[in-house]
N, C-alpha and C positions, 0 to 999 in steps of 0.2 A: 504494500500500500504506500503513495508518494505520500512523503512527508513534508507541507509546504515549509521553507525557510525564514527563516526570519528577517524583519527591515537590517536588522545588523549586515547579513549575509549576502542579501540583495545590494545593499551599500557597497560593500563589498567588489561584488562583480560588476556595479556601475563603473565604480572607479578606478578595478583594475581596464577594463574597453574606455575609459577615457582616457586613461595614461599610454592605452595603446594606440593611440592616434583616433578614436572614433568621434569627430567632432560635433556632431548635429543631437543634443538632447533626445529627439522625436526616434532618429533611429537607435540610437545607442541603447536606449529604454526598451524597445522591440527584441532586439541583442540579449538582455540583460532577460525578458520576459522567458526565450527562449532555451539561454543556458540554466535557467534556473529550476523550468519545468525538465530540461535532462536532468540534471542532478536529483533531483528530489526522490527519479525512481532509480536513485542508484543508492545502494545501501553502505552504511559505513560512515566515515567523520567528513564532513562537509570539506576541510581545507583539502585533505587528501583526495576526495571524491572530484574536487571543484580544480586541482592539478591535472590528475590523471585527464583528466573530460579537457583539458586545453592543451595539455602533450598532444591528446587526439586529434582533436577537433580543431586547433586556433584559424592554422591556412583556411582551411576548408568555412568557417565560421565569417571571417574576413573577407575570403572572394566570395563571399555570399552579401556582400553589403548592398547590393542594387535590390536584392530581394526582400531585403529588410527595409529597406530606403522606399518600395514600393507600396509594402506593407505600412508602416507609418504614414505616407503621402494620402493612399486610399481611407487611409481613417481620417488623417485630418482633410482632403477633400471631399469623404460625405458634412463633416461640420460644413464646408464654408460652401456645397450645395446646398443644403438645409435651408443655410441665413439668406443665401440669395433668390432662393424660390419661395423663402418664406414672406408669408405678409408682410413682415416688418419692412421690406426694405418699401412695395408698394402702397403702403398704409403712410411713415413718411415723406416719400414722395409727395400723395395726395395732400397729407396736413400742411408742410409745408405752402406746394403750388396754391392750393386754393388759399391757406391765408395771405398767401401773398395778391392772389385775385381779390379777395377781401377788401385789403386795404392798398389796393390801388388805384380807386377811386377816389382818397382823400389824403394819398400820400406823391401819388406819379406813379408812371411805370416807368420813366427815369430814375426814380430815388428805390422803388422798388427793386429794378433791376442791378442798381449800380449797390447794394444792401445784401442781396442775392450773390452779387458777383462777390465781394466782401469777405463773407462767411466761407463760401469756396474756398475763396485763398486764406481764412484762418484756418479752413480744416486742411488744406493743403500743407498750409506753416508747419503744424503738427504731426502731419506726417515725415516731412523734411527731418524734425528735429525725434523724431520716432526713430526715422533712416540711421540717421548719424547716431543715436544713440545705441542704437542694436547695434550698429556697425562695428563704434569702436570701443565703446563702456560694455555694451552687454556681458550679464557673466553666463549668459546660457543662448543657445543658438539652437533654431530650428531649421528644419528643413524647405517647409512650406511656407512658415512667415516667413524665414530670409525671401522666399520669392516673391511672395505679397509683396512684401516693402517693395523687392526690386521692379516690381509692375507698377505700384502706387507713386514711387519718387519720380521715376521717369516718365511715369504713363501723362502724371499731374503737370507735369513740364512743357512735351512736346506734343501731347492731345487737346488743343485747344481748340474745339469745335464750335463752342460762342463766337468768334470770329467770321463765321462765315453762315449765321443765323441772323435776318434781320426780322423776322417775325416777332413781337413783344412776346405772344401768348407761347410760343417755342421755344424763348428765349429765357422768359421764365421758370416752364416748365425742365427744361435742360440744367438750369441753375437747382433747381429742386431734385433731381434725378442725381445731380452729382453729388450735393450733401446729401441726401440720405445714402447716396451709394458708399461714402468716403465713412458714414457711423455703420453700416452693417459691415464695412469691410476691418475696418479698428473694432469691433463688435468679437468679430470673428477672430482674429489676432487674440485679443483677452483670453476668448474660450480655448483655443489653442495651449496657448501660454497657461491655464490654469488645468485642462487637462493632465497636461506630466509635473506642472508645478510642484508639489506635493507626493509625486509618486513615491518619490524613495529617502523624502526627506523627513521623515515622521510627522 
């Protein structure tokens, strides 16, 4: 009968696959999932069991990292399908657009738009300084946020499609479609980040 290991033990083999170069928290954790359910139905003292099983196994566990790298990607892109099919992202869209149709009667749809455009570029700000931050302070690194960010920083740079919209009611709604896109997509970063957060740290 497998005997589950302890957070100790799990610690453990987190840190020996970090010290082995395995950089990305998301797959290393998969890694870690992996060797831990071999061990458990191996009988005997865990350090000696958790040798023997990487004498065996290390090459073989290692060039296996695109299968782990997969396996962690498909779990965190059902999360950030989810968020993006889900209501929320369509639900703020509409609150937004339409309060801005609200009070564009008694505010412009210059001031409106140029208000709309504003916030964009604060949720934008935030990502910038999200970018940089994960980049070079982070002390934990994912595989599919790094690539968020690296979609968001750039995307928010060189995709600027208000330029070439002169419709108000399009222009609007575009501004509204990008902040809500910009909070389910930092939405989904959080959930990510908080899924393995905790994993193996008690």
């Amino acid at each position: 009968m497998a005997k589950p290991l302890t957070l100790q033990q799990l610690q453990f083999i987190d840190k020996y696959l970090k010290d082995s170069g395995v950089r990305y928290d998301d797959i290393r954790y998969e890694m870690t999932d992996h060797v831990a359910t071999s061990i458990e139905n191996m009988d005997g003292d865990f350090n000696e069991n958790f040798r023997q099983y990487m004498d065996s196994h290390k090459k073989d566990l290692f060039e296996s990292d695109r299968a782990f790298r997969k396996l962690a990607l498909d779990k965190a892109f059902s999360i950030l399908g989810k968020n993006l099919v889900s209501y929320t992202l369509a639900i703020t869209t509409l609150i937004i657009f339409a309060t801005s149709c609200i009070a564009t009667p008694f505010l412009g749809e210059e001031n409106i738009a140029d208000s709309l455009h504003l916030t964009m570029l604060m949720m934008a700000s935030f990502v910038y300084f999200y970018f940089l931050y994960y980049k070079i302070f982070g002390k934990t690194s994912h595989s599919l946020i790094d690539r968020i960010l690296t979609i968001l920083f750039f995307g928010s740079i060189f995709v600027r499609l208000d330029k070439y919209i002169e419709n108000p009611s399009l222009i609007t709604f575009y501004y509204s479609f990008s902040i809500a896109f910009f909070i389910v997509a930092l939405q989904t970063i959080y959930k990510l980040r908080q899924h393995y957060k905790l994993r193996y740290n008690g």
